[in-house]
C-alpha positions, -999 to 999 in steps of 0.1 A, spaced: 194 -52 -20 202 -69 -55 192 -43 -80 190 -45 -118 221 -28 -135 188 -8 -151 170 3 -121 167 43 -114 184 63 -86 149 66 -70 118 46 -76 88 64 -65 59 34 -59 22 55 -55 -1 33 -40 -36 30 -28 -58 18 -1 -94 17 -21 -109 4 12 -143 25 5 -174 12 24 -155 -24 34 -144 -11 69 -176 9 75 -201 -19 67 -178 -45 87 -186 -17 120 -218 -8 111 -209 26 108 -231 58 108 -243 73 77 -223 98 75 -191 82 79 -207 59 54 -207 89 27 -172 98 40 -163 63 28 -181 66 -3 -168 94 -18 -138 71 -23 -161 57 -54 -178 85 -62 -155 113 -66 -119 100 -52 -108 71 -80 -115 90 -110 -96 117 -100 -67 99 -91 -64 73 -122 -73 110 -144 -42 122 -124 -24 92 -130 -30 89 -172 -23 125 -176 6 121 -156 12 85 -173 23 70 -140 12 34 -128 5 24 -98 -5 -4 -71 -38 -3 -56 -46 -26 -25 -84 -30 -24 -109 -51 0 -126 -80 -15 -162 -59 -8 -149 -29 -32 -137 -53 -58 -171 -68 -60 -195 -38 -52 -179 -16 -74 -170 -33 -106 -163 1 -125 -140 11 -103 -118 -23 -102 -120 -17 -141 -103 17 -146 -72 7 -121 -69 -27 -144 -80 -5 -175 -52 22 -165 -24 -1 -166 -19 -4 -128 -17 -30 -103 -45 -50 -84 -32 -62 -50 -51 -73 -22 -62 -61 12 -86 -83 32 -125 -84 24 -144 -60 48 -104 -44 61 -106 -67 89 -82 -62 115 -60 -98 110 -45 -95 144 -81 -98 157 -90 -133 136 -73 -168 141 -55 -183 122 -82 -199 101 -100 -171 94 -71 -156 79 -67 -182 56 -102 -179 46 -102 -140 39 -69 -149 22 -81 -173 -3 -115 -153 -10 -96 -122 -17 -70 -141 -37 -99 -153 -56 -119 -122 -62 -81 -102 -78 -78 -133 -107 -116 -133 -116 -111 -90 -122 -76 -94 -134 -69 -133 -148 -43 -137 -130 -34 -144 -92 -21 -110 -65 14 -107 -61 10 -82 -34 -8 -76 1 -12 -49 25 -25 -61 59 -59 -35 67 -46 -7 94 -9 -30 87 -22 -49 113 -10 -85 115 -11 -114 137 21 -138 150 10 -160 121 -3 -137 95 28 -129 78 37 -168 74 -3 -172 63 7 -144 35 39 -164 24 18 -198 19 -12 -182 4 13 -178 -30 20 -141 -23 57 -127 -32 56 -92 -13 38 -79 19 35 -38 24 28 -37 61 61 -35 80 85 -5 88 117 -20 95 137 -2 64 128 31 46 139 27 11 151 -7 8 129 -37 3 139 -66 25 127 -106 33 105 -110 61 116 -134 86 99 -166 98 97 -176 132 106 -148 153 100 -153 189 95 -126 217 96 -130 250 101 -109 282 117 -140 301 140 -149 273 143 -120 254 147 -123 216 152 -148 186 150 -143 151 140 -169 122 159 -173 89 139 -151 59 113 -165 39 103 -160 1 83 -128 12 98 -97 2 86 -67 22 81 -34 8 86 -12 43 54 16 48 53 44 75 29 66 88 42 101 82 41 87 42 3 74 48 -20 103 36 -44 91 64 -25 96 93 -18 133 85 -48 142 70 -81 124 90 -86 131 126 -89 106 147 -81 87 188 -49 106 196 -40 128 166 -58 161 153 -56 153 115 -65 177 92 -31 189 82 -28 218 59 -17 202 24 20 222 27 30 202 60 22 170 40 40 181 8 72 192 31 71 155 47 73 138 18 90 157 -3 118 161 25 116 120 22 120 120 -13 149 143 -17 170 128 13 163 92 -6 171 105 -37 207 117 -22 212 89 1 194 55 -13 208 51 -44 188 27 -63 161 28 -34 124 27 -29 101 55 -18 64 43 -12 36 65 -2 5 52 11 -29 73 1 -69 63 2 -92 80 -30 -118 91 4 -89 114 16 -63 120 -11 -90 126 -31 -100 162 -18 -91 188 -41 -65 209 -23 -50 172 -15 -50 164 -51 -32 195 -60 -5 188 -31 -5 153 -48 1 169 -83 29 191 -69 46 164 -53 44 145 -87 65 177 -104 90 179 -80 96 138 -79 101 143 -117 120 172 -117 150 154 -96 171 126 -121 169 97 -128 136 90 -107 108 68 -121 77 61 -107 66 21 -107 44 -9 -99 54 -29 -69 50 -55 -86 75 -42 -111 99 -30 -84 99 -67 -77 109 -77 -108 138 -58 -108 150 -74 -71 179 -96 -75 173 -140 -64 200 -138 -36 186 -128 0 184 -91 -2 
């Protein structure tokens, strides 16, 4: 990776998944995972962005074409508090589930929806449940987008996503040159949701102190190890948002800033910083 002769040991990218009702209303959900999803809006963003200008910390938020527009406050405080508005489908449709087509429609609305609240077009895009189909990634790079948060292929270094890779069990594997889009990798162990909800296969639930050792065990091997390196944790206001989570947040927020030379950042600014040549 081609850094900036400024960039930190450690950049620490907080980012969130404001998918509130969209994926529930897409399912028809129950009412009560309806209020689950709701308390995203109701009590999850304002504690965060309060977190977040106390802490004065920006951030990227990926959020669903249906939360942009049903919840207009909401898109206003992240834009208000100085952080970034990414997309992340309409209703957090599963893309590997759509053709190619509707894709590009979702695309385009969502693309849409970001430069009416912002005035300006989405750099970023998180695929809902980082789900993508053979063609979504290409369908990201043509839509005008310059980074993709979906893929797990490096820890703490961004890379370019390749186009064209082809699979096959009778012919085994080729790869494609990389494209345009830079990828800025995710993981589940450093998605709040995956340690903290219950759900098909996994208890969930997690006390807040197996979280906080999980990541902060990420952050101080990166901060050894990845010089000049990325560290991005995934969270959602309807989960994160709980107050024992928030305070597990907090702490992890101390100890980040306790280590040197460790900022935390946009994506979009992290991208700034990345160097022309292939990375």
């Amino acid at each position: 990776m081609t850094t900036d002769l400024a960039a930190p040991r450690l950049t620490v990218a907080l980012t969130f998944d404001h998918d509130s009702l969209s994926d529930s209303v897409r399912r028809g959900d129950s009412p009560v995972k309806l209020s689950h999803a709701e308390f995203g809006h109701r009590v999850g963003v304002g504690r965060i962005l309060e977190l977040l200008a106390r802490q004065s910390i920006p951030s990227t938020w990926f959020v669903p074409g249906h939360t942009l527009e049903t919840f207009p406050d909401d898109t206003a405080g992240i834009v208000g508090g100085g952080h970034e508005l990414a997309c992340h489908g309409w209703y957090h449709e599963d893309f590997s589930e759509l053709d190619a087509g509707e894709q590009q429609d979702i695309l385009e609305r969502s693309i849409e929806a970001v430069e009416e609240a912002t005035g300006s077009a989405p750099l970023g895009f998180r695929a809902p449940y980082w789900a993508l189909g053979s063609e979504t990634l290409e369908l990201i790079e043509d839509a005008g987008f310059a980074y993709d948060s979906s893929l797990m292929a490096d820890d703490y270094h961004p890379y370019r996503v390749r186009r064209g890779d082809e699979h096959s069990v009778a012919e085994g594997s080729t790869f494609g040159p990389p494209g345009n889009l830079v990828e800025f990798p995710v993981y589940w162990a450093l998605d709040d949701w995956a340690l903290f909800e219950p759900g098909t296969g996994r208890d969930g639930l997690a006390a807040p102190s197996k979280v906080l050792e999980i990541w902060l065990g990420e952050l101080r091997y990166a901060h050894e190890h990845a010089d000049g390196g990325l560290l991005t944790i995934t969270m959602h206001p309807e989960c994160i948002g709980r107050g024992h989570r928030m305070a597990m947040l907090e702490e992890f927020v101390s100890e980040a800033k306790a280590l040197p030379n460790v900022e935390f950042a946009r994506l979009d600014t992290v991208l700034s910083r990345l160097g022309s040549p292939a990375l």
